[in-house]
Legacy VTK file of the C-alpha trace (Angstrom):
# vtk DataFile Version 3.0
C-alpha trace
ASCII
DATASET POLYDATA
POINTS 264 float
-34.104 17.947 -2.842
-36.024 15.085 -3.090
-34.536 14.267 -6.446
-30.903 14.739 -5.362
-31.426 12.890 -2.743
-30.511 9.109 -4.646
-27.784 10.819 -6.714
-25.915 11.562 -3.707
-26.413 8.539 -2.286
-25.165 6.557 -5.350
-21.966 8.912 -5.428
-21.086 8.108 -1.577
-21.618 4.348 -2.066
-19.228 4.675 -5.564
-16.558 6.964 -4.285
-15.223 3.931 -2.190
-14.560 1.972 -5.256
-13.727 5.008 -7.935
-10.708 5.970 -5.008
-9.652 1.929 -5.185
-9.365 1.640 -9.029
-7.628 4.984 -9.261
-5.466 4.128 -5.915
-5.194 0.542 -8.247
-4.243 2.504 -11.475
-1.603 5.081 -10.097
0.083 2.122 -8.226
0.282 -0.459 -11.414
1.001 2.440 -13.642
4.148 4.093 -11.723
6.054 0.816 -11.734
4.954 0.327 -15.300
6.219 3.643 -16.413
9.243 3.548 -14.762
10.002 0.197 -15.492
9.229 1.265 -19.149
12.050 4.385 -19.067
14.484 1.855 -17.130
14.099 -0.647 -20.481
15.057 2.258 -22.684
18.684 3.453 -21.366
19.602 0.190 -19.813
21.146 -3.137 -22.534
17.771 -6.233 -23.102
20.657 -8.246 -21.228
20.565 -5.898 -18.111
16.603 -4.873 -18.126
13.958 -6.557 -19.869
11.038 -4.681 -21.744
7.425 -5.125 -20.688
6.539 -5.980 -24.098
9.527 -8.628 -23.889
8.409 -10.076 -20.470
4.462 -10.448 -21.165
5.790 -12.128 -23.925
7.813 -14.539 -22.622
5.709 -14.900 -19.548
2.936 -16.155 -22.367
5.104 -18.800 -24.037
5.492 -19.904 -20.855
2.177 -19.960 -19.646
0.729 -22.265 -23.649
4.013 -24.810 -22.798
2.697 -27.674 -21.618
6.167 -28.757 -20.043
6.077 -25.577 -17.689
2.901 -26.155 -16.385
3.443 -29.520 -15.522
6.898 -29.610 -14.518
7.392 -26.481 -13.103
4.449 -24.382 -12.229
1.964 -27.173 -10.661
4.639 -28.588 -9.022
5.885 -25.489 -7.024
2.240 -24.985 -6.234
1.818 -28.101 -4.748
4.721 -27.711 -2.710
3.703 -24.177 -1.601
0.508 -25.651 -0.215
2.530 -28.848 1.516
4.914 -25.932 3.108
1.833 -23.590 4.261
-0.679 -26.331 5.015
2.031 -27.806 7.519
3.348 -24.610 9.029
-0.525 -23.862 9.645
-1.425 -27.142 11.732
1.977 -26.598 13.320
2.014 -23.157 14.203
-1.475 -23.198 15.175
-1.215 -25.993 17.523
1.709 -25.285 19.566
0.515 -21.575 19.709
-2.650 -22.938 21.625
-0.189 -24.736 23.628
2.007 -22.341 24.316
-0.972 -19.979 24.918
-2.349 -22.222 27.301
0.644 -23.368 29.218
3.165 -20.979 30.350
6.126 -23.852 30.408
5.730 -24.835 26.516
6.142 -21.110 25.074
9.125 -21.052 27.411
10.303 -24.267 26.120
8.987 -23.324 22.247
10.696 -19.865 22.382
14.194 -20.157 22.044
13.247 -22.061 18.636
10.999 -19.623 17.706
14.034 -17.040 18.180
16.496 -19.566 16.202
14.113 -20.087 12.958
12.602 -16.621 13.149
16.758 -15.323 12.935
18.291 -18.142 10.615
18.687 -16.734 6.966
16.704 -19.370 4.846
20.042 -20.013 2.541
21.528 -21.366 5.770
18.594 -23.531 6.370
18.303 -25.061 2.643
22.188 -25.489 2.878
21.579 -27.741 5.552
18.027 -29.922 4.391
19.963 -30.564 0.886
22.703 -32.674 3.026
19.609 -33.650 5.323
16.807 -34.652 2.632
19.044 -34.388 -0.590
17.519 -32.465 -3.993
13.585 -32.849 -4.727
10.057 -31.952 -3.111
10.575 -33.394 0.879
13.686 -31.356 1.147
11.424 -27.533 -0.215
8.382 -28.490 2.032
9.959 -29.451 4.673
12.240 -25.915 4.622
8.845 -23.858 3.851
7.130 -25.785 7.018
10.108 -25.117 9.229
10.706 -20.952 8.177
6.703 -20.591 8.039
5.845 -21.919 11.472
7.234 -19.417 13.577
5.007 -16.473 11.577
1.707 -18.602 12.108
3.124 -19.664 15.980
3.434 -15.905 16.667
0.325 -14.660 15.985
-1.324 -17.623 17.497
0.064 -17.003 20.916
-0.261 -13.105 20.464
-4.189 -13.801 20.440
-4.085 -16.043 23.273
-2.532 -13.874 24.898
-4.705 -10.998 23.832
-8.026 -13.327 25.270
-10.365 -11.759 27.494
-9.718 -13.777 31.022
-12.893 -12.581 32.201
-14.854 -14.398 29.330
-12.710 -17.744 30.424
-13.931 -16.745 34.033
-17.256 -16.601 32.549
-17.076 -20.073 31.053
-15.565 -21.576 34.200
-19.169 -20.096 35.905
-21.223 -21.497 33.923
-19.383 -24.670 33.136
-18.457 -24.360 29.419
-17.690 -27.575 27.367
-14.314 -27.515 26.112
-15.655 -27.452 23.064
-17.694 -24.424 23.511
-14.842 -22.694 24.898
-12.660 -23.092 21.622
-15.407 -22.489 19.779
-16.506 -18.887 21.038
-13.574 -17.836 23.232
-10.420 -18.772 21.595
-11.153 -19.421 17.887
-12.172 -15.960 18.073
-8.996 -14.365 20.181
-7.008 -16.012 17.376
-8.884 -15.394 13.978
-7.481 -11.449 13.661
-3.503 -12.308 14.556
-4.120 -15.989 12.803
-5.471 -13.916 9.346
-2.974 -11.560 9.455
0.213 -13.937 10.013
-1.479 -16.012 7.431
-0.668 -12.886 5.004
2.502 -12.717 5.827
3.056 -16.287 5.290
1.665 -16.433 2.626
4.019 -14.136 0.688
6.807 -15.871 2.221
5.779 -19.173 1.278
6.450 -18.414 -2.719
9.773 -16.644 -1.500
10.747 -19.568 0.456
10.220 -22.213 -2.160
11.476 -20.691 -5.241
14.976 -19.712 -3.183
14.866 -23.917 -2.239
14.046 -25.060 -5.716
16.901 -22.511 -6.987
19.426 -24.077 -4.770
18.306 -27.698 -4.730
15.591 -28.835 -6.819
15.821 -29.788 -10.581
12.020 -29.340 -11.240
9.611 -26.083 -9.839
9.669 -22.459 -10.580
13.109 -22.076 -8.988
14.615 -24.424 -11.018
13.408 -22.248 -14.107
14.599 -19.481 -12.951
17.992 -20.907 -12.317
18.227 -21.638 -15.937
16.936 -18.668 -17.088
19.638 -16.845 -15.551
22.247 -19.545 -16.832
20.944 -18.895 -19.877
21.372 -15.384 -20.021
17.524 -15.238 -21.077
16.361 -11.805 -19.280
12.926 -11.612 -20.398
12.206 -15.162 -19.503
14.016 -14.475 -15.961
11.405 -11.355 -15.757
8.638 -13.321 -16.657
9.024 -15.524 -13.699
9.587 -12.750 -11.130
6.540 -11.221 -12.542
4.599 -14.702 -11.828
5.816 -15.132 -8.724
4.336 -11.626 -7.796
1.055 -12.905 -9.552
0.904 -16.094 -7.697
1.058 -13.986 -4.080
-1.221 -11.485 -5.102
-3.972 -14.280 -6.808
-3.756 -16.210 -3.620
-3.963 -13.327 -1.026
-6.675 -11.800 -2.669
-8.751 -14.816 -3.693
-8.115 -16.763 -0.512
-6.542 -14.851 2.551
-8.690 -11.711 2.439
-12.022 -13.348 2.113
-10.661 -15.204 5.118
-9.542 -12.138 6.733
-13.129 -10.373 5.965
-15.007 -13.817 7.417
-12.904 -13.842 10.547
-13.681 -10.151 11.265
-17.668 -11.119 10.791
-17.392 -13.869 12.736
-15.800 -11.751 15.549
-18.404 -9.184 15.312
LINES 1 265
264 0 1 2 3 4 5 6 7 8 9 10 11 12 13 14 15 16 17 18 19 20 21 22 23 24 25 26 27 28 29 30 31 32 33 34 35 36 37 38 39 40 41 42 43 44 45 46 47 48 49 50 51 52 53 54 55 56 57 58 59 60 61 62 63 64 65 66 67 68 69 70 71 72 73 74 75 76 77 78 79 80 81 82 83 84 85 86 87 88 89 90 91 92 93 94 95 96 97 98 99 100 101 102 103 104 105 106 107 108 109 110 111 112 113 114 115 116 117 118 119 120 121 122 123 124 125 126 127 128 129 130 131 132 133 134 135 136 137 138 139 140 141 142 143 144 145 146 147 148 149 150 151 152 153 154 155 156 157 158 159 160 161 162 163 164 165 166 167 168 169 170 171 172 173 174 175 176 177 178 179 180 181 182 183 184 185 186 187 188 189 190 191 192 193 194 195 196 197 198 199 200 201 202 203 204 205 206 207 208 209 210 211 212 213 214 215 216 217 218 219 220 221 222 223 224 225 226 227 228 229 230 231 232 233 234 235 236 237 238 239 240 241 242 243 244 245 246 247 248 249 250 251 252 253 254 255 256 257 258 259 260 261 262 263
């Protein structure tokens, strides 16, 4: 028994991973497959090969003209758009959190951006800002706000008043209050509506750059699909997908893991 002992212990700390790469495998490999099937009875002008799209998204990735004109720039505005809706959102949440009259005054425009379809918006910021990079970050800022504003005022509303009584007892600097009161009521609903953003933030962009931009992903797409060049018009839905799930796994869920540490 003795000797078994370690063996099952190694096989209870490795199932956890073993069920993640197979949950991993059966969920990249379903798609694949049927995505493979779909290539073979649909026309190359209708459905794209995998084959066809790897290689295309490839050519794209060695051309020195995508990655500067396209692909760094739609990055950088992605982070302009989600860096601003962050400070934003996150400081009229607290506000709104805290005062009773601003979330009465901030909801109705929380209801209007949280309902507008984002064409409607861009529509409007091209007459507003005309074609280029203020008029996509300023649209991401204004649609990504009301995600980050949300959960922000969900976890001040969620804050334990008997912890703020406790801090009124004993005095607490204001600095110690948003430091160990509401920093942590808002670091689970701030993580997760950071997820959300997050995804919406590449959605958001591309659909601005499509309509009004003449450099960025979106505007690559756009000519892909002028063009009539499926694989190519693949292989930037595919790295769109790869962008999201690169940045929610290498930034936002470390974050999320931290936050729920730090609340512990």
């Amino acid at each position: 028994m003795r000797h078994l002992q370690p063996f099952s212990r190694k096989r209870v700390r490795r199932s956890p991973v073993i069920r993640r790469l197979t949950g991993a495998g059966i969920f990249l490999l379903g798609p694949f497959l049927l995505w493979q099937v779909s290539a073979q009875f649909f026309p190359p002008l209708v459905v794209a090969s995998p084959a066809q799209t790897l290689d295309a998204l490839w050519r794209l990735l060695c051309s020195p003209d995508f990655l500067n004109g396209q692909l760094l720039i739609s990055l950088g505005r992605i982070a302009m758009g989600l860096g601003m809706a962050i400070i934003a959102g996150i400081c009229l949440g607290i506000a709104a959190g805290l005062y009773r009259p601003v979330r009465l005054i901030l909801e109705p425009f929380r209801w209007i951006f949280t309902s507008i379809p984002a064409v409607v918006v861009v529509m409007v910021a091209m007459l507003w800002f005309g074609m280029g990079t203020r008029m996509v970050v300023s649209i991401a800022a204004t649609m990504l706000t009301p995600i980050i504003y949300v959960g922000v005022v969900e976890g001040m509303a969620a804050m334990d008043k008997e912890l703020l009584e406790m801090a009124a007892v004993y005095r607490f600097s204001t600095a110690m209050r948003i430091r160990h009161i509401q920093l942590m009521a808002i670091a689970a609903p701030l993580v997760s509506s950071l997820v959300i953003a997050t995804g919406n933030s590449v959605r958001i962009v591309i659909l601005a750059e499509v309509l009004g931009a003449i450099q960025g992903l979106g505007r690559g797409l756009a000519e892909a699909r002028t063009n009539l060049d499926t694989p190519q018009l693949y292989a930037y839905v595919l790295l769109s997908l790869l962008i999201v799930g690169l940045v929610e796994s290498g930034i936002v869920r470390p974050l999320q893991r931290f936050s729920e540490k730090w609340r512990i």
